[in-house]
NUFIPA-503407 format. One record per residue (C-alpha): y, x, z. Coordinates in Angstrom, 2 decimals, m for minus. Layout:
BEGIN
+---------+---------+---------+
|      py |      px |      pz |
+---------+---------+---------+
|       Y |       X |       Z |
...
+---------+---------+---------+
END
This chain:
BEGIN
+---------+---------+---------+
|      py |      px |      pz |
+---------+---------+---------+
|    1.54 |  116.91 |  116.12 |
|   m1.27 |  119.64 |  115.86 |
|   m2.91 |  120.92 |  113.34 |
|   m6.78 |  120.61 |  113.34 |
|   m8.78 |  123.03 |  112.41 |
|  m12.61 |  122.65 |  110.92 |
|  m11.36 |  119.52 |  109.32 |
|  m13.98 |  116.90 |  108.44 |
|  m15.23 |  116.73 |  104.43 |
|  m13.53 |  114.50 |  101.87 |
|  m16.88 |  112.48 |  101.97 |
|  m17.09 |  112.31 |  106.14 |
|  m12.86 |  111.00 |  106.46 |
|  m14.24 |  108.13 |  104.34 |
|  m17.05 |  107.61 |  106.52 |
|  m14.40 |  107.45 |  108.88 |
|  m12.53 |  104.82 |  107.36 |
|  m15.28 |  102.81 |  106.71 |
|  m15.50 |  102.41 |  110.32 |
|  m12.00 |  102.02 |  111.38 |
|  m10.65 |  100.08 |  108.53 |
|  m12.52 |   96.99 |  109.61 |
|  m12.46 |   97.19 |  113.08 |
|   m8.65 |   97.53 |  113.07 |
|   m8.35 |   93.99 |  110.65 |
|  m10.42 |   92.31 |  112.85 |
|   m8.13 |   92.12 |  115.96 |
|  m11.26 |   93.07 |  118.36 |
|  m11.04 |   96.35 |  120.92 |
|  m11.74 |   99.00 |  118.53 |
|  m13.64 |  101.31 |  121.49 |
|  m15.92 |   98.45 |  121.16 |
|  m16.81 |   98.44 |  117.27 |
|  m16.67 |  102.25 |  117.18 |
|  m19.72 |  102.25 |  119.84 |
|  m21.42 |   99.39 |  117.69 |
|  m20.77 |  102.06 |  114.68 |
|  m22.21 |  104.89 |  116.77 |
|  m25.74 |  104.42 |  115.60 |
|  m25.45 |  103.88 |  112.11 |
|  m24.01 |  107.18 |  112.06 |
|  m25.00 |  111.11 |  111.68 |
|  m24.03 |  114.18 |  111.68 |
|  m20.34 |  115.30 |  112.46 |
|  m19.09 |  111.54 |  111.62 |
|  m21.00 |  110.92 |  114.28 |
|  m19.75 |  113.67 |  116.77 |
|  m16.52 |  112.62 |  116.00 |
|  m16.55 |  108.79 |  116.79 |
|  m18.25 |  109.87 |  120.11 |
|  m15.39 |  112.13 |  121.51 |
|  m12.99 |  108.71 |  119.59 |
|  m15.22 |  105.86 |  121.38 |
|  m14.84 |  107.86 |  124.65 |
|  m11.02 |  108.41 |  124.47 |
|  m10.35 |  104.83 |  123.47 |
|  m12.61 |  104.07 |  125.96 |
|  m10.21 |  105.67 |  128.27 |
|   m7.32 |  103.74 |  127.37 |
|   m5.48 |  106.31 |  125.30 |
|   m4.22 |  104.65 |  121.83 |
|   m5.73 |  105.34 |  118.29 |
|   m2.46 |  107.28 |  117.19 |
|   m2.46 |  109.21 |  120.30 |
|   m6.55 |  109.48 |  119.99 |
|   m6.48 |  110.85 |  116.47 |
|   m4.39 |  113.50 |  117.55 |
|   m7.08 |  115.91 |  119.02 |
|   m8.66 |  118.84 |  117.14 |
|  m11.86 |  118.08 |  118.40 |
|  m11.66 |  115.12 |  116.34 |
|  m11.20 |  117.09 |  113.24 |
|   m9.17 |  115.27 |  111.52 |
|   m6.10 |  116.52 |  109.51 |
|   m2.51 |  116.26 |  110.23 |
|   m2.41 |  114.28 |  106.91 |
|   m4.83 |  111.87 |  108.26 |
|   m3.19 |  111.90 |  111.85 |
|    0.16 |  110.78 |  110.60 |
|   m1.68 |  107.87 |  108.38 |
|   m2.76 |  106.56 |  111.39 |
|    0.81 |  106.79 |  113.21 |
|    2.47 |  105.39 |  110.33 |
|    0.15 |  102.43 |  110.40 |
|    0.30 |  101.66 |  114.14 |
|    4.17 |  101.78 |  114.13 |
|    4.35 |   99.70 |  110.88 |
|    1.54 |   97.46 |  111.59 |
|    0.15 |   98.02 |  108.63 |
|   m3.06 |  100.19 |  109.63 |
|   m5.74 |   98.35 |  107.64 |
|   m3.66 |   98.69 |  104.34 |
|   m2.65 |  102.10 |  104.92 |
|   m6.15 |  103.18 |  105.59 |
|   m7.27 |  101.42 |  102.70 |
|   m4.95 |  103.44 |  100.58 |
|   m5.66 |  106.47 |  102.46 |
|   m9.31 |  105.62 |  101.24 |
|   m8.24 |  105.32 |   97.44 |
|   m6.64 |  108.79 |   97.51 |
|   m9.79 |  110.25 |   98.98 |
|  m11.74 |  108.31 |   96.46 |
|   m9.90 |  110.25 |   93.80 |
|  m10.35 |  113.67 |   95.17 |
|  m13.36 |  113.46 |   95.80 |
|  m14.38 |  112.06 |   92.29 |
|  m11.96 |  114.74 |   90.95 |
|  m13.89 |  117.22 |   92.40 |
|  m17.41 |  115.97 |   91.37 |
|  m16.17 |  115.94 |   87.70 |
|  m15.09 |  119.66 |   88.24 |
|  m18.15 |  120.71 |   90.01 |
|  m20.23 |  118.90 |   87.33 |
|  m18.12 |  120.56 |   84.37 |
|  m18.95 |  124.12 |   85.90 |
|  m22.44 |  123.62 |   85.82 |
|  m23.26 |  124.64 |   82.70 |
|  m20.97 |  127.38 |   82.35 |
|  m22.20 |  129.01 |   85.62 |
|  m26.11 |  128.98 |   83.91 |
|  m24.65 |  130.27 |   80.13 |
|  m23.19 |  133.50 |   82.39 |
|  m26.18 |  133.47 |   85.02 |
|  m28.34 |  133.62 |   81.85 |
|  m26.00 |  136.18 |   80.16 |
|  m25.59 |  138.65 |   82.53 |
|  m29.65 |  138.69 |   83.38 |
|  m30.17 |  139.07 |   79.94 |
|  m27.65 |  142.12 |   80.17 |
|  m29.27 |  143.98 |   82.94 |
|  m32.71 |  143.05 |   81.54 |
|  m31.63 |  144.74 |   78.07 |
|  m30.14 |  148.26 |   79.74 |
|  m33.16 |  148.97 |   81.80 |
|  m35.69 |  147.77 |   79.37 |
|  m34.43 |  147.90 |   75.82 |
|  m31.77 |  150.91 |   76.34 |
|  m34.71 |  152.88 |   77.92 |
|  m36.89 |  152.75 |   75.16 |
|  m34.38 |  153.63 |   72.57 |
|  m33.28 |  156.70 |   75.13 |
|  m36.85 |  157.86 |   75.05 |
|  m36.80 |  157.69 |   71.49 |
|  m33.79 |  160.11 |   70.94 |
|  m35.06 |  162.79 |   73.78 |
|  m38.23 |  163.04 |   71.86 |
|  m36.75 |  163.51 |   68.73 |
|  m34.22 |  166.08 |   70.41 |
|  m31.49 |  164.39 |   68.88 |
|  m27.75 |  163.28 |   70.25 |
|  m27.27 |  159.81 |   71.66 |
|  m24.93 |  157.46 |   69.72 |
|  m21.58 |  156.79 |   72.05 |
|  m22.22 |  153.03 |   72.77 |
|  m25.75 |  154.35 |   73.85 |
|  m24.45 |  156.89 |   76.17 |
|  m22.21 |  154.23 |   77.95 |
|  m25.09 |  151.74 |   78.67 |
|  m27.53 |  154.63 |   79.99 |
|  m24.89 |  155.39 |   81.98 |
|  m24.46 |  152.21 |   83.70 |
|  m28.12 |  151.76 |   83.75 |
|  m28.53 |  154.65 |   85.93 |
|  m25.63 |  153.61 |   88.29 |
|  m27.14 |  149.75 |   88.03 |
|  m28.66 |  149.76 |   91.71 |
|  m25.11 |  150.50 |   92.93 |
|  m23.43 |  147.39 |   91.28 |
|  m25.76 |  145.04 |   89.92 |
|  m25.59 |  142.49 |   92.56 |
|  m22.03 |  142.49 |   92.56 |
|  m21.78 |  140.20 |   89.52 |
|  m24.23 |  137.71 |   91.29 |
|  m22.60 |  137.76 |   94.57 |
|  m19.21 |  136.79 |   93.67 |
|  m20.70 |  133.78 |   91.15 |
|  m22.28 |  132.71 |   94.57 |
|  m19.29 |  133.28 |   96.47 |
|  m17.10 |  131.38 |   94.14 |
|  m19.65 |  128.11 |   94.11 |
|  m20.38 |  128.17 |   97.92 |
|  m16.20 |  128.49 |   98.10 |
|  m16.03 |  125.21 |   96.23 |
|  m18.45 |  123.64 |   97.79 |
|  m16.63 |  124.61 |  101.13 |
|  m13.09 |  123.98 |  100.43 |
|  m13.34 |  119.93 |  100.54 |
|  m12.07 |  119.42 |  104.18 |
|   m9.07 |  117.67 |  104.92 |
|   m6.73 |  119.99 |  104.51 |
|   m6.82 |  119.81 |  100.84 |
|   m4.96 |  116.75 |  101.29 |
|   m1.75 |  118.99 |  102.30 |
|    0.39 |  119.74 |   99.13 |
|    0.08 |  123.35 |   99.88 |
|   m3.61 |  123.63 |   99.89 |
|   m4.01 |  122.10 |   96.80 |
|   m3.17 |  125.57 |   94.96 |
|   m6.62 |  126.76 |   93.29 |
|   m7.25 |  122.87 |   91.79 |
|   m3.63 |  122.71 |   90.62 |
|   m4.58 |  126.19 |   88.49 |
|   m6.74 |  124.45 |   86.53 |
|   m5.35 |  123.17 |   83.51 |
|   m4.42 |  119.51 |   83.29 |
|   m4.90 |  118.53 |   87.20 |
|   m1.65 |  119.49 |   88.38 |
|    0.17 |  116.33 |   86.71 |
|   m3.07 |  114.00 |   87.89 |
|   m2.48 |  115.36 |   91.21 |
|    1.21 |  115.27 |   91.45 |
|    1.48 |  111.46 |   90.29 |
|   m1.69 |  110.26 |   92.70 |
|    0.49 |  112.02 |   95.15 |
|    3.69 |  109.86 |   94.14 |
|    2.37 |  106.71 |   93.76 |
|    1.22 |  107.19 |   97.55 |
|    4.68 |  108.05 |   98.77 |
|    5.83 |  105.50 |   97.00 |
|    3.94 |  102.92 |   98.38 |
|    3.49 |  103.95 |  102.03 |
|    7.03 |  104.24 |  101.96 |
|    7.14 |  100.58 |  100.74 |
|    4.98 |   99.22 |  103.59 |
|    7.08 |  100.71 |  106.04 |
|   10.34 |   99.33 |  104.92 |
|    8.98 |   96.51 |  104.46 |
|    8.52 |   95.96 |  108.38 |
|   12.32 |   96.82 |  108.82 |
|   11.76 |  100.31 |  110.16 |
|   15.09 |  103.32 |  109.74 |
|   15.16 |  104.62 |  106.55 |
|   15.00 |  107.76 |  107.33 |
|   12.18 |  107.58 |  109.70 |
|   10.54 |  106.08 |  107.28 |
|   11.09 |  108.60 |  104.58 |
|    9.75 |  111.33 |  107.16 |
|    6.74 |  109.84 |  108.35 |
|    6.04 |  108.93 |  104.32 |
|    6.92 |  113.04 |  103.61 |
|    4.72 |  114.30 |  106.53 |
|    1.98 |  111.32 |  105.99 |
|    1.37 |  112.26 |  101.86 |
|    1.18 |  116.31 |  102.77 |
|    4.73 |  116.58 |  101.13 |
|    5.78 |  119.34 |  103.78 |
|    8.92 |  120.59 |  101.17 |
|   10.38 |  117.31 |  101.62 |
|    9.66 |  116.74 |  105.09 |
|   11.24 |  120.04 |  106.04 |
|   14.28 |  118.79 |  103.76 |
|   14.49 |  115.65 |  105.76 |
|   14.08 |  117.19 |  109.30 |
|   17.55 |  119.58 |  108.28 |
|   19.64 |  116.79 |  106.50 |
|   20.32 |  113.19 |  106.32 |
|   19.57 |  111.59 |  102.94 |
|   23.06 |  109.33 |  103.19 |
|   25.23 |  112.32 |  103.50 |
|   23.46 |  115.69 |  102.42 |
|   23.98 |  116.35 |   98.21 |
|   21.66 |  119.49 |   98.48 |
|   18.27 |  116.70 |   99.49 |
|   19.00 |  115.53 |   95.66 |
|   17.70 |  118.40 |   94.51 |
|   14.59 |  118.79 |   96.70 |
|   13.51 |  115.38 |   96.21 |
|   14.03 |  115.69 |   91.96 |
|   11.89 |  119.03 |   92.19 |
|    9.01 |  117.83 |   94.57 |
|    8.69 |  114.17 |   93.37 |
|   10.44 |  113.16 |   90.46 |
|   13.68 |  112.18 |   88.93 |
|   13.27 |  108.70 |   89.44 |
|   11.85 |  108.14 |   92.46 |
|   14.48 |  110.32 |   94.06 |
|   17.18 |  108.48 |   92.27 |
|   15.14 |  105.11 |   94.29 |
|   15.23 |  106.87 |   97.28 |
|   18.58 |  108.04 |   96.94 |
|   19.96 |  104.78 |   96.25 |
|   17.77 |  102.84 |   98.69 |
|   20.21 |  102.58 |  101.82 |
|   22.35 |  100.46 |   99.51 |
|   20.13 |   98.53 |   97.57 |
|   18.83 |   95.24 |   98.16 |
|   15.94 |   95.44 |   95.83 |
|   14.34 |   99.27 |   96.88 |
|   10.90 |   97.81 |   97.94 |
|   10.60 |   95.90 |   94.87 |
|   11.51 |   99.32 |   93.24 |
|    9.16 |  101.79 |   95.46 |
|    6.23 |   98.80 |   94.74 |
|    7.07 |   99.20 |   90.89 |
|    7.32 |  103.41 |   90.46 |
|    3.83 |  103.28 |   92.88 |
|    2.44 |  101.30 |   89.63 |
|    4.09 |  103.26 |   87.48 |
|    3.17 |  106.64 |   88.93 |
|   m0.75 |  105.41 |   89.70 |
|   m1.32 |  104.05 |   85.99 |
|   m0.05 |  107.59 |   84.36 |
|   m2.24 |  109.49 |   86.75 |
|   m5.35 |  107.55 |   85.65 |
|   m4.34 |  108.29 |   82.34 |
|   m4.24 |  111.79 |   82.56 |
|   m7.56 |  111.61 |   84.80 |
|   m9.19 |  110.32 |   81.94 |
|   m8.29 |  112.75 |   79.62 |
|   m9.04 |  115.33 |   81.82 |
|  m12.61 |  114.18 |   82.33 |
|  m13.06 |  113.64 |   78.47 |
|  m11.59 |  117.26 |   77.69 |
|  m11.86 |  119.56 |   80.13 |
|  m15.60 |  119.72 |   80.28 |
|  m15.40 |  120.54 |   76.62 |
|  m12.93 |  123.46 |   76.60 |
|  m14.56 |  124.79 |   79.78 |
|  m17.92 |  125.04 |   78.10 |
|  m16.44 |  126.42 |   75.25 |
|  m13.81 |  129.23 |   77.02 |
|  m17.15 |  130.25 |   79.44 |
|  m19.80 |  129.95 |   76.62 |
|  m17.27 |  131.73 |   74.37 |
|  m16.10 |  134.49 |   76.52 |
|  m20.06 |  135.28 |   77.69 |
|  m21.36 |  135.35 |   73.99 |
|  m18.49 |  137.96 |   72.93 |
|  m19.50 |  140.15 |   75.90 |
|  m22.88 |  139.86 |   75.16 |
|  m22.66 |  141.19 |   71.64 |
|  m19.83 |  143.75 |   72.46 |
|  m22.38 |  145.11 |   75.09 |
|  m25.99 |  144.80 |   73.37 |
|  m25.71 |  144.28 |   69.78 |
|  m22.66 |  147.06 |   69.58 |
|  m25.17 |  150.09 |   70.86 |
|  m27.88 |  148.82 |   69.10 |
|  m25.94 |  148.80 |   65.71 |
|  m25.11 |  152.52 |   66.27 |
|  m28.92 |  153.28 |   67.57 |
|  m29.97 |  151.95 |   63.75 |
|  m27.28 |  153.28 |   61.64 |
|  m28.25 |  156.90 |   63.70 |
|  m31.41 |  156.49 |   62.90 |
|  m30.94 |  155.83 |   59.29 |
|  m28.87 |  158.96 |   59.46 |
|  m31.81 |  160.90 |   60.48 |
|  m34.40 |  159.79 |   58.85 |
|  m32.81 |  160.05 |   55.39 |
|  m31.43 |  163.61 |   56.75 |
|  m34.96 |  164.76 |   57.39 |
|  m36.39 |  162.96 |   54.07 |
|  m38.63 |  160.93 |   55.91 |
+---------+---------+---------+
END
């Protein structure tokens, strides 16, 4: 299966959805509700159910369809599809598919939101800063050369990077740029792959919403699919490959879940004790639907939980870490050489009895 490349936005794959997830509960051609879709769309969405009306048109099956870079849709999304055409299931696996992007992309919003005012507090700091060593520092400078007296140490250091400030003072600005256009970049599809989800795992408290949003999906999918009496371990591998759980899918791929002890291990470490202790006991268990349907609850009601503490605190200790940190700097670098400047000048003024 390839790997696309200039993957559609969070926002655009449901777009997508919105599209297919009717057409393909309806029972009618879907090359025929795509072009009916065709004009109520724009932009790439639109590019992309051209090039998906025209190869349906063709003949050529959705699974098969979605396959094509051109399409830009991720692998993630690719194997959705697949999993729902050999289940069956398509509608309700594009429907979940639609909750998980849901998430992510309100996820996102609450992070982008929460950064906000943080990124004016040091915006406003750091003009503040190079507004105070060209102005300000000058005019104290100017009052020590006349006087023919020493500079104070802190005072030395900020004429100092005054005079070097056309060399660096736009490097400050252009990596707070760089990081906001980065995040307002980085919401393609391929965040949807375990691996890529790296710089919003960093950020404290995510990691565990993420991780059990991404359970509760491989629990379920993997539900549906048994559920229409497909192998077990196909199953498991399309579930592994469909969720963006590459560890486990390259686990699978090696070993066979019935007689390999070392997949145990993999599965405890990338999902969770319990689920891999369902999935490990599946083959022999009469009741592992009922069981995968029950840990999807259970995994989906602890990640809202921790969602909603993360919106209620993280905005707070953000603001207050940023806000914090820029304030400290901010005296250390302006109020620090001033405080010397003064006591100098107390120095010499009572030295020279004035």
């Amino acid at each position: 299966m390839s790997q696309s490349r200039g993957c559609l936005t969070l926002r655009e794959m449901t777009e997508v959805n919105d599209v297919l997830i009717p057409l393909t509960s309806s029972g009618r051609p879907l090359e025929e509700g795509v072009r009916m879709f065709l004009p109520q769309s724009h932009g790439r969405v639109k590019h992309m159910l051209q090039l998906l009306h025209h190869k349906l048109d063709l003949g050529i099956p959705l699974d098969e369809a979605v396959q094509d870079d051109a399409l830009m849709l991720p692998e993630v999304y690719q194997t959705m599809v697949s999993a729902g055409m050999v289940s069956g299931r398509l509608p309700q696996i594009l429907e979940m598919f639609s909750v998980t992007l849901d998430k992510l992309i309100s996820i996102r919003q609450q992070i982008g939101r929460a950064m906000i005012y943080p990124f004016l507090v040091c915006l406003t700091a750091y003009l503040l800063f190079i507004y105070t060593i060209v102005m300000i520092v000058t005019r104290f400078e100017d009052f020590f050369v006349d006087q023919r007296d020493p500079l104070p140490g802190a005072l030395v250091i900020m004429v100092s990077l005054r005079d070097s400030a056309w060399s660096w003072w736009w490097i400050p600005l252009l990596i707070m740029i760089v990081m906001w256009a980065w995040w307002l970049l980085t919401n393609d599809g391929q965040w949807l792959q375990r691996g890529k989800q790296v710089p919003m795992k960093m950020i404290p408290g995510l990691k565990g919403v993420l991780a059990n949003f991404q359970r509760a999906n491989f629990a379920r999918l993997l539900a549906m699919l048994l559920q229409e009496n497909l192998p077990y371990q196909q199953s498991l591998m399309m579930t592994a490959q469909a969720t963006g759980m590459t560890e486990v899918l390259a686990v699978l791929e090696r070993d066979d879940i019935s007689t390999s002890k070392s997949t145990g291990g993999v599965l405890r470490d990338q999902l969770s004790p319990y689920l891999a202790w369902v999935i490990q006991t599946g083959q022999e268990s009469n009741n592992v639907i009922t069981s995968l349907q029950n840990a999807a609850s259970l995994y989906q009601r602890r990640a809202e939980r921790m969602l909603l503490i993360f919106q209620l605190v993280f905005p707070v200790v953000l603001l207050g870490l940023v806000g914090g940190a820029a304030t400290l700097m901010y005296a250390l670098a302006i109020f620090v050489p001033i405080t010397q400047t003064f006591e100098q000048l107390s120095q010499i003024v009572i030295g020279r009895g004035w």
